[in-house]
C-alpha positions as CSV (number, residue, x, y, z in Angstrom):
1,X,-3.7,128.9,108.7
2,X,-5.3,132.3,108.7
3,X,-3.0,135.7,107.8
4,X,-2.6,137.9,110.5
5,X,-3.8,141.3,110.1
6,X,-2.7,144.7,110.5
7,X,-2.1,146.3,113.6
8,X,-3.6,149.7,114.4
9,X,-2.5,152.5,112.0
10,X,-4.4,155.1,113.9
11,X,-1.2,157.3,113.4
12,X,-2.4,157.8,109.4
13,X,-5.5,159.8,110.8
14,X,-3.6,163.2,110.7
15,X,-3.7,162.7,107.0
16,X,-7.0,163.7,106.6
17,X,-6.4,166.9,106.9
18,X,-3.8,166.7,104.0
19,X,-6.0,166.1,100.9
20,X,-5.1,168.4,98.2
21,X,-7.3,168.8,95.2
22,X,-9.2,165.8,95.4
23,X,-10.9,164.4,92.0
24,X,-14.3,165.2,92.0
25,X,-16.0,162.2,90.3
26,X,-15.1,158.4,90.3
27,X,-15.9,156.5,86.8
28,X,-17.8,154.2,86.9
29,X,-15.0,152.3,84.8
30,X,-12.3,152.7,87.6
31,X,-14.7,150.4,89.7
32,X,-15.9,147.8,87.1
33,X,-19.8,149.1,87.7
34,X,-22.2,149.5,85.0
35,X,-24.8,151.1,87.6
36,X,-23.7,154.5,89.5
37,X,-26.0,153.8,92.7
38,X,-23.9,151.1,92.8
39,X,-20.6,153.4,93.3
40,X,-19.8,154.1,96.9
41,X,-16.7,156.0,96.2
42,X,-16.9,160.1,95.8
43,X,-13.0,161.3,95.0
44,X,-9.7,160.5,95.8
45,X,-5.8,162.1,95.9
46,X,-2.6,161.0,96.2
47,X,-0.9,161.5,99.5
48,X,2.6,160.6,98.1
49,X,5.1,157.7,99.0
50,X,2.6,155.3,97.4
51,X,-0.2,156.4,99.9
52,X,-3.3,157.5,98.6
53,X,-7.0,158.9,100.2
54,X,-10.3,157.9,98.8
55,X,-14.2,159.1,100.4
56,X,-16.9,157.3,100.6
57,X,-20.6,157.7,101.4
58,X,-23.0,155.1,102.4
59,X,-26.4,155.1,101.0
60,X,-29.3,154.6,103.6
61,X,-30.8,151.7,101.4
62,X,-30.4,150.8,97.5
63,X,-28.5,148.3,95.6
64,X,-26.6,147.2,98.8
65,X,-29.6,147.1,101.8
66,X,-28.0,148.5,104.4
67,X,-25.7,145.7,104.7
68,X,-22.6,146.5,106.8
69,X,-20.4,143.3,105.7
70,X,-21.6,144.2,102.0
71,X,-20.5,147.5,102.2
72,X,-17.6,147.5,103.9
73,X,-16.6,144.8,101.4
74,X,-17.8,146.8,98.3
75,X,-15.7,149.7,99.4
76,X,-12.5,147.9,100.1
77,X,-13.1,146.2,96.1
78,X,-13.9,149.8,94.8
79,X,-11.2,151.7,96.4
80,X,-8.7,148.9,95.7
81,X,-9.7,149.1,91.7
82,X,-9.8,152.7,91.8
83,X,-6.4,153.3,92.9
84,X,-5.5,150.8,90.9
85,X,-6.1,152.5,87.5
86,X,-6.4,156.2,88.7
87,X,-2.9,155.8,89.6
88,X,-1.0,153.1,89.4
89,X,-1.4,152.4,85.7
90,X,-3.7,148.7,85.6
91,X,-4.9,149.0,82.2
92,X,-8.9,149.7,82.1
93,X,-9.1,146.6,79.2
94,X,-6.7,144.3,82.0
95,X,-8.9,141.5,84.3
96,X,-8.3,141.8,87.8
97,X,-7.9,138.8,90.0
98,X,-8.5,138.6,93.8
99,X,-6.1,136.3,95.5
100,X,-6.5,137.4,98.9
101,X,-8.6,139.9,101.0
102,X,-8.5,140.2,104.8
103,X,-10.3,143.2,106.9
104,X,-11.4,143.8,110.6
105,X,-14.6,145.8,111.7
106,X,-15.4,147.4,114.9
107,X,-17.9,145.9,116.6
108,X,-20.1,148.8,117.2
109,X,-20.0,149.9,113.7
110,X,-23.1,147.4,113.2
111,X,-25.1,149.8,115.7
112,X,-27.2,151.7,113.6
113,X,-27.2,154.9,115.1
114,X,-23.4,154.9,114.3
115,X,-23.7,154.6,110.7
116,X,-21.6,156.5,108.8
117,X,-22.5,159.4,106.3
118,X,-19.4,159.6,104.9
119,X,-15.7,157.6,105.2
120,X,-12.8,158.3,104.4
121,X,-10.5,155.5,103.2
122,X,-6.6,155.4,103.4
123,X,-4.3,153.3,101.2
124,X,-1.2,152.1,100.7
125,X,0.0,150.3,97.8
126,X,3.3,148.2,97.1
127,X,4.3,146.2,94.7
128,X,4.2,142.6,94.4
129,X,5.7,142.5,91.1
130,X,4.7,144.4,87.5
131,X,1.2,143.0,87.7
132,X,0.4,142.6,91.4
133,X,0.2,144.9,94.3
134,X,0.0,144.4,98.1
135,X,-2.8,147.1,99.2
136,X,-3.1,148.2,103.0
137,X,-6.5,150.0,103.7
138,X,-7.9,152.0,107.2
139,X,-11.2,152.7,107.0
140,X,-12.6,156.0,109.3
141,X,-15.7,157.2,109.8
142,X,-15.7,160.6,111.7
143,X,-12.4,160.2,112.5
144,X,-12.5,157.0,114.2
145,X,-10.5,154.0,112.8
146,X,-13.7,151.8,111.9
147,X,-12.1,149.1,110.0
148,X,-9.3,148.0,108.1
149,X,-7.9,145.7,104.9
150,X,-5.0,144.0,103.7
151,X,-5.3,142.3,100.3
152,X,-3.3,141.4,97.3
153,X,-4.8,141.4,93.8
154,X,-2.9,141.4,90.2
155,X,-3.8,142.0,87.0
156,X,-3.8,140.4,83.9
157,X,-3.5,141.1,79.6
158,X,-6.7,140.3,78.1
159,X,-5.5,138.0,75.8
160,X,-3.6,135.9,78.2
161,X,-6.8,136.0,80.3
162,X,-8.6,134.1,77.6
163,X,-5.8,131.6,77.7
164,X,-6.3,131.1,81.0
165,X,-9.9,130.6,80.8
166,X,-10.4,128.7,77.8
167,X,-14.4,128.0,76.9
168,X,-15.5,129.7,80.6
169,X,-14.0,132.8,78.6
170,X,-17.8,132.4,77.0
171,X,-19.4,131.0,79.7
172,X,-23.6,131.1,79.7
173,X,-25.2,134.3,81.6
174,X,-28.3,134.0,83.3
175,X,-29.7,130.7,82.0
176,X,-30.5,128.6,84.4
177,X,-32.4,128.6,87.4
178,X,-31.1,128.9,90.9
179,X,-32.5,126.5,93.6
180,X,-34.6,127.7,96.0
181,X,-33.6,129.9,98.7
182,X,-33.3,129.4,102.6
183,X,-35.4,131.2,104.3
184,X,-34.2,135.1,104.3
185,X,-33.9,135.4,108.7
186,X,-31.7,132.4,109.1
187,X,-28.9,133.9,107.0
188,X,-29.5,137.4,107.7
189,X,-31.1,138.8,105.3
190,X,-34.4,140.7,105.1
191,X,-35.4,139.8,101.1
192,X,-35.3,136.1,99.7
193,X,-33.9,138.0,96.6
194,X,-30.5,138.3,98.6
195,X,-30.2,134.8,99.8
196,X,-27.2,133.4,98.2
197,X,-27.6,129.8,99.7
198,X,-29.9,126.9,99.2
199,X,-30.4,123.5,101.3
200,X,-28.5,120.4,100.4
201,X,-30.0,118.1,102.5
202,X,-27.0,118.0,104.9
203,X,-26.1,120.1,108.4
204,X,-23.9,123.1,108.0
205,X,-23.7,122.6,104.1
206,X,-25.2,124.4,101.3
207,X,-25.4,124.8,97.8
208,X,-24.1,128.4,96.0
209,X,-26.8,130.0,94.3
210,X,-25.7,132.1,91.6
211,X,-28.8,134.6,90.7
212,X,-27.2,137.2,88.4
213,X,-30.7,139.5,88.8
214,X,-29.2,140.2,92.5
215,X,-27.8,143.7,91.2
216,X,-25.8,144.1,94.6
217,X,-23.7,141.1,93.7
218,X,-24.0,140.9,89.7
219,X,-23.8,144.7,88.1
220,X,-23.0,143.3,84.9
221,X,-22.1,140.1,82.9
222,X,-19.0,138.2,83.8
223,X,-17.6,134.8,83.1
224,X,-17.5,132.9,87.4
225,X,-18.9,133.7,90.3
226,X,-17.6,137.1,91.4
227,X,-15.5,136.8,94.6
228,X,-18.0,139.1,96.5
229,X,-20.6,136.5,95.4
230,X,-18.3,134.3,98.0
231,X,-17.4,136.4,100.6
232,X,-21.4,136.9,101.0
233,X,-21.9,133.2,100.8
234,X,-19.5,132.8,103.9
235,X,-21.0,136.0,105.7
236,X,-24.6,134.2,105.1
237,X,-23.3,130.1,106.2
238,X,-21.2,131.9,109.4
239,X,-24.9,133.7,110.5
240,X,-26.9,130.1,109.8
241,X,-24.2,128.6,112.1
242,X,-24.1,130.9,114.9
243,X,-27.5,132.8,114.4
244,X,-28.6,136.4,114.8
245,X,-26.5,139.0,117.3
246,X,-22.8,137.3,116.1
247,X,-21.7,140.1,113.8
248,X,-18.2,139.4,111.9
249,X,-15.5,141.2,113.0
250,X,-12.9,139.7,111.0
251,X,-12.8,138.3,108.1
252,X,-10.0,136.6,106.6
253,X,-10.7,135.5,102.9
254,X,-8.4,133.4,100.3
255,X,-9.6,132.5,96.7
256,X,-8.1,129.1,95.3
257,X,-9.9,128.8,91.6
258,X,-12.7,130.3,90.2
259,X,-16.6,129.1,90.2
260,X,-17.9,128.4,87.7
261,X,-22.0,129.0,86.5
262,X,-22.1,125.1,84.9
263,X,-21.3,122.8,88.1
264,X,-22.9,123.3,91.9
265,X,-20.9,125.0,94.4
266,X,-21.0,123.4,97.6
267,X,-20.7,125.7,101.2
268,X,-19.6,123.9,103.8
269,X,-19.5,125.7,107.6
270,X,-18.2,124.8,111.1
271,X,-17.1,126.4,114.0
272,X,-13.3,125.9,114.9
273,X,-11.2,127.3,117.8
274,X,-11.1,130.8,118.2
275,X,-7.7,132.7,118.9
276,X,-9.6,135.0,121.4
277,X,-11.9,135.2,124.1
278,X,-15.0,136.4,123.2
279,X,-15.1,135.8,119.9
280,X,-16.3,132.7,117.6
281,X,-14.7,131.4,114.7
282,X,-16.0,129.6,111.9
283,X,-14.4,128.3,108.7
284,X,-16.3,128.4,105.3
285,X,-15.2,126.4,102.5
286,X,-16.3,126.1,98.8
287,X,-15.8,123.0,96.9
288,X,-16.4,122.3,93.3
289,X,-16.3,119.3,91.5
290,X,-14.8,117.7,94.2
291,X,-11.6,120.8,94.2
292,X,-11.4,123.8,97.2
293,X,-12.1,126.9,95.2
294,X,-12.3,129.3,98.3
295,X,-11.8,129.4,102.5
296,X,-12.7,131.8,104.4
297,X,-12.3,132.4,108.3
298,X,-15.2,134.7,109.9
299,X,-14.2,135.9,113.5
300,X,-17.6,137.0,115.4
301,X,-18.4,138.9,118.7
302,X,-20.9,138.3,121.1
């Protein structure tokens, strides 16, 4: 079953006013980026009591298109990092692992004449246990709560992490070649480039495709599929499903195993019941050789 998600912290917007000293540059280390256009993330402070504030500005193009689900997702990964070694002591050589990752968006937040030019991002983080932590996000843009995140991630030595991952530790980068995409307007996208789904020959399912030149979802080498990689591939199946003027509201995301480069990736979409009026639910699975590796839940208006 889905997690439920926050209820409205609107009472954290007085803090904005309370930033002392903020840090005037983000590494691009802090946010595991090799490319600064990539970085969406300007400073940050701590608050106190485990509460923290981050900005952010949105860039009218670049790396990231415009996309609204990409970037709301690329700044809850880069403030969640960020915090993460700034302040709460994740060592810079440690792998992070996503286990979980649930956010809400207002609706008209998708209109473009309310784009933001800059956000500013509160946090709150509490401990799981010495290598995990519960993080607690609101999102405001002008003020205005615009979106908000509860996620767990943890940490791990990297020694133990190339225990854990045996010969994927040296997994193959950019060798083979992805199938071909679906067409670019029936998943929502404006470029073929950013298609991250490819026909299978059945309805509602599709195979991954892992293109590692797609800067906005592969800024440097890794070892699997990066979890963004998925929430994307569940953002594009949930707008093949439903079509165009559906935007996701909520998104409720949980990561089983990693996926891998060396096997196909199967996506796998259907619309379920819907806890609200209004809105339509569909549930996008992953399955690889034959195992669940991720589910996610996308909740969309209209």
């Amino acid at each position: 079953m889905p997690k439920a998600l926050l209820s409205d912290r609107r009472r954290h917007t007085h803090a904005i006013h309370r930033i002392a000293a903020p840090v005037p540059t983000v590494p691009q280390e802090y946010v595991h980026l090799r490319e600064s256009d990539a970085i969406l993330l300007t400073n940050w402070s701590a608050l106190g009591s485990d509460r923290y504030a981050v900005t952010a500005q949105w860039p009218d193009g670049g790396v990231y298109g415009g996309s609204v689900p990409l970037l709301i997702t690329q700044t809850i990964r880069q403030s969640a990092l960020l915090i993460g070694h700034a302040e709460l002591g994740v060592p810079l050589k440690h792998q992070t692992l996503m286990e979980w990752m649930d956010f809400n968006v207002s609706e008209d937040f998708y209109d473009p004449k309310n784009k933001p030019d800059n956000l500013f991002i509160l946090l709150t983080c509490t401990p799981n246990n010495p290598r995990s932590s519960r993080v607690e996000l609101s999102i405001l843009s002008e003020g205005r709560l615009v979106a908000e995140s509860l996620l767990d991630y943890s940490w791990i030595a990297p020694g133990a992490y190339r225990r854990l991952r045996g010969a994927y530790a040296d997994a193959a980068w950019g060798t083979g070649v992805p199938p071909a995409p679906l067409p670019a307007h029936t998943v929502g996208r404006a470029h073929e480039h950013e298609v991250v789904l490819a026909p299978s020959g059945l309805p509602n399912r599709w195979e991954l495709r892992s293109d590692v030149s797609n800067q906005a979802l592969y800024d440097h080498r890794v070892d699997h599929v990066p979890g963004l990689v998925l929430i994307e591939a569940a953002y594009q199946a949930t707008h093949a499903v439903t079509g165009p003027g559906r935007p996701p509201v909520r998104v409720m995301s949980t990561f089983d195993r990693y996926v891998e480069f060396d096997a196909p990736c199967w996506i796998d979409a259907a619309v379920v019941p819907a806890p609200d009026e209004g809105v339509v639910r569909v549930e996008v699975t992953g399955v690889q050789n034959g195992e669940r590796t991720f589910s996610v839940y996308m909740d969309c208006a209209g």
